[in-house]
C-alpha positions as CSV (number, residue, x, y, z in Angstrom):
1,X,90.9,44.8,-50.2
2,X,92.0,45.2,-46.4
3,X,89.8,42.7,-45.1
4,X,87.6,45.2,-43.7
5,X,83.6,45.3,-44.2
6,X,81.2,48.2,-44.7
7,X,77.7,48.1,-44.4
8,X,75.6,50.9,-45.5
9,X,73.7,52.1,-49.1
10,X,75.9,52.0,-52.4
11,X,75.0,55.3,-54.4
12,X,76.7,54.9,-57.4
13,X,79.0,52.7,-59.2
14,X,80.3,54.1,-62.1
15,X,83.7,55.7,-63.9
16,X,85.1,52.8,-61.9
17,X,84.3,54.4,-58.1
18,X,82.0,53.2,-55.6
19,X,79.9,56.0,-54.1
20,X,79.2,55.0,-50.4
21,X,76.9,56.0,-47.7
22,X,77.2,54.7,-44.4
23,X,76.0,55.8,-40.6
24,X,79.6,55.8,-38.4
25,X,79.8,54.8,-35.0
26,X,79.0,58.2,-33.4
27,X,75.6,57.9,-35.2
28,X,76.7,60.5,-38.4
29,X,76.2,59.6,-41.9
30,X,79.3,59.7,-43.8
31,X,79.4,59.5,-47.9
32,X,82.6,57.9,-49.2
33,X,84.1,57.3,-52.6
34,X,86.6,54.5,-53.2
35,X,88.0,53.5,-55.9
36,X,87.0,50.0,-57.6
37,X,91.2,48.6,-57.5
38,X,90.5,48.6,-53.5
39,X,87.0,46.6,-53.6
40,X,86.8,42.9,-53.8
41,X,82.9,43.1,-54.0
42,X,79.3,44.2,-53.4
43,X,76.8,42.3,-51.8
44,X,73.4,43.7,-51.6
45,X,71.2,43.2,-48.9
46,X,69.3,39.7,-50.4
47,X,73.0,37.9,-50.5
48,X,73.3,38.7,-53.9
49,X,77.4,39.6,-54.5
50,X,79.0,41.2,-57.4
51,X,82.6,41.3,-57.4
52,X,84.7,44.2,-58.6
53,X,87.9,42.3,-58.2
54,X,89.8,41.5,-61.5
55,X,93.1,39.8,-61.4
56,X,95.8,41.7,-63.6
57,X,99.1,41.6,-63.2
58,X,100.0,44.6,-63.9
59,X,98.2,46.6,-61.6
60,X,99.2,44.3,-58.9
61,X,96.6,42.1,-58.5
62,X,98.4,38.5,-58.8
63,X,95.9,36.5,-56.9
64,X,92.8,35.0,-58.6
65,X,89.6,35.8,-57.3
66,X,89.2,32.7,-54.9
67,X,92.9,33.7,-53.7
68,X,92.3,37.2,-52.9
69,X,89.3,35.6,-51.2
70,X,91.0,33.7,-48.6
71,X,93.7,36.4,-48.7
72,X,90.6,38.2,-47.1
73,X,89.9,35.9,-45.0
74,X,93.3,35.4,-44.0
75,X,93.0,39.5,-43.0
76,X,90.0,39.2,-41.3
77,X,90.4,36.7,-38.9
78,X,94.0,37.7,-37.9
79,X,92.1,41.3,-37.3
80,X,89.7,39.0,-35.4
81,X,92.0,37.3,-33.3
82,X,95.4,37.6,-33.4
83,X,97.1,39.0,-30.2
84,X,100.9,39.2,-28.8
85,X,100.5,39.9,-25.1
86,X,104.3,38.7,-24.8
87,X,105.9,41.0,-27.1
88,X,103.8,43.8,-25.9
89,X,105.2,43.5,-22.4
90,X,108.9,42.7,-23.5
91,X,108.4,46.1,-25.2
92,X,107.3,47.9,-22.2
93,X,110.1,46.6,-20.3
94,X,113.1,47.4,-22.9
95,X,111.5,50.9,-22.9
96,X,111.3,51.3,-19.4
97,X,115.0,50.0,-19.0
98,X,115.8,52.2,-21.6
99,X,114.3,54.8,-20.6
100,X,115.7,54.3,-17.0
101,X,119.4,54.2,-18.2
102,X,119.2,58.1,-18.7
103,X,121.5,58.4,-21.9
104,X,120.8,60.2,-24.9
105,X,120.7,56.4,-27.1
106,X,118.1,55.6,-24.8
107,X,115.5,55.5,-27.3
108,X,116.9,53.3,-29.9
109,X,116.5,50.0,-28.3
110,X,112.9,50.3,-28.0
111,X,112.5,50.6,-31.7
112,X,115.1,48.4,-32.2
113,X,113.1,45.3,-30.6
114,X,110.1,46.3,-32.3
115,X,112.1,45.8,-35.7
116,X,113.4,42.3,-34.4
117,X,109.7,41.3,-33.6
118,X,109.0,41.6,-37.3
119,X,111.8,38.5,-37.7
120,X,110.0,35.5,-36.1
121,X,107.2,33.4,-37.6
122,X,104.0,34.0,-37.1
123,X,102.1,31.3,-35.4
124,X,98.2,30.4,-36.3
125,X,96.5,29.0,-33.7
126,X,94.0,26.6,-34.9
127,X,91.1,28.2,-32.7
128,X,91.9,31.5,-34.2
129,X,90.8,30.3,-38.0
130,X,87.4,30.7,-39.4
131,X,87.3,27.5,-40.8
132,X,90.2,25.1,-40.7
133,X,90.2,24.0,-44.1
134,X,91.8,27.7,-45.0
135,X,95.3,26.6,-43.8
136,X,96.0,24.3,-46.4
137,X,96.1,27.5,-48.8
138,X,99.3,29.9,-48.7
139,X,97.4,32.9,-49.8
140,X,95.4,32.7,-46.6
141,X,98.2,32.0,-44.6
142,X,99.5,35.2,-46.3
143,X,96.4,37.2,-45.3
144,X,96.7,36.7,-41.8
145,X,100.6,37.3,-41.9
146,X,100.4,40.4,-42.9
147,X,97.5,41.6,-40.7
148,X,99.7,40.1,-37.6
149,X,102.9,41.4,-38.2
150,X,101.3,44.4,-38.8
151,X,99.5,44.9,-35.2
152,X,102.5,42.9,-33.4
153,X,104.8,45.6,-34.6
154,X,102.1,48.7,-33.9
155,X,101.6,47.2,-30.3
156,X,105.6,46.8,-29.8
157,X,105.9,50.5,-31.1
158,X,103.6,51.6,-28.6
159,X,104.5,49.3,-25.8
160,X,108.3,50.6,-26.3
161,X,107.2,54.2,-26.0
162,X,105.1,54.2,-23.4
163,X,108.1,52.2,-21.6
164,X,110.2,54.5,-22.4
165,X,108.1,57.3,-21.4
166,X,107.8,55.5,-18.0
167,X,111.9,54.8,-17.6
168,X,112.0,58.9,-18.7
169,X,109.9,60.4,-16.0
170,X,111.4,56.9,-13.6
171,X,115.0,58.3,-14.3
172,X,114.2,62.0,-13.7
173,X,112.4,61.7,-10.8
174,X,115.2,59.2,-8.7
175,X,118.0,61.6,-10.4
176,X,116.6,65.1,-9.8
177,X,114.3,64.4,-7.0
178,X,113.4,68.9,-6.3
């Protein structure tokens, strides 16, 4: 239900879990179990696909099936391609000035701008969707909101600190120079 994709054998698929074996990337096998509320669906290796996915309001799940389907999509190709160069380096330099200015509030404003960054609209760019067709439908839209926000507020978070880590050691070393 995070737009993300794993490929390995399915064990077992009952009392509502999915019993998952999968290689990692470091080449070791790793059994999972996850729970059938964060699956969308199976596919086996023919193509064939069974979803798990039931809408019910109650446990959350608003969308319909083809909703939570470009929802998905949505995730994935923001995952895909969605970057923000720009606020990463505004964050580096409000940490670094921060961090420069010595005082002991120093390390508010880099978390402050990383809250701000949350404010503005995301932008799609047209070469970044899948298929085209997708941004006609709000719950895509939604999909790929949340997935950018998401990493443009991580990568401001770390842009800030490492800034500010910078304007620390920048500061000490022009102020206490032994």
């Amino acid at each position: 239900m995070n737009g993300g994709k794993l490929a390995g054998e399915i064990l077992d698929t009952s009392f509502r879990l999915v019993k998952f074996k999968y290689i990692k990337k470091n080449g070791k096998e790793k059994t999972i179990t996850i729970e059938n509320d964060l699956v969308f669906s199976l596919t086996s290796k023919n193509g064939t696909e069974k979803i798990i996915y039931e809408q019910d309001t109650i446990s959350g799940n608003y969308f319909s099936q083809d909703e939570t389907r470009l929802f998905i999509y949505g995730e994935q190709d923001a995952e895909k391609h969605y970057h923000s160069p720009y606020v990463t380096a505004a964050s580096i330099l409000v940490g670094v000035a921060s961090g420069a200015w010595g005082a002991f509030i120093c390390p508010i404003p880099p978390f402050v701008f990383s809250a701000l960054m949350l404010l503005p609209k995301i932008k799609i760019k047209y070469k970044t969707v899948s298929n085209p067709a997708f941004l006609n439908y709000d719950t895509y839209v939604l999909g790929y909101e949340k997935v950018a926000r998401k990493k443009k507020l991580f990568h401001s978070l770390i842009g800030g600190i490492g800034g500010l880590a910078g304007g620390f050691l920048a500061f000490h070393v022009i102020y206490n120079p032994s």
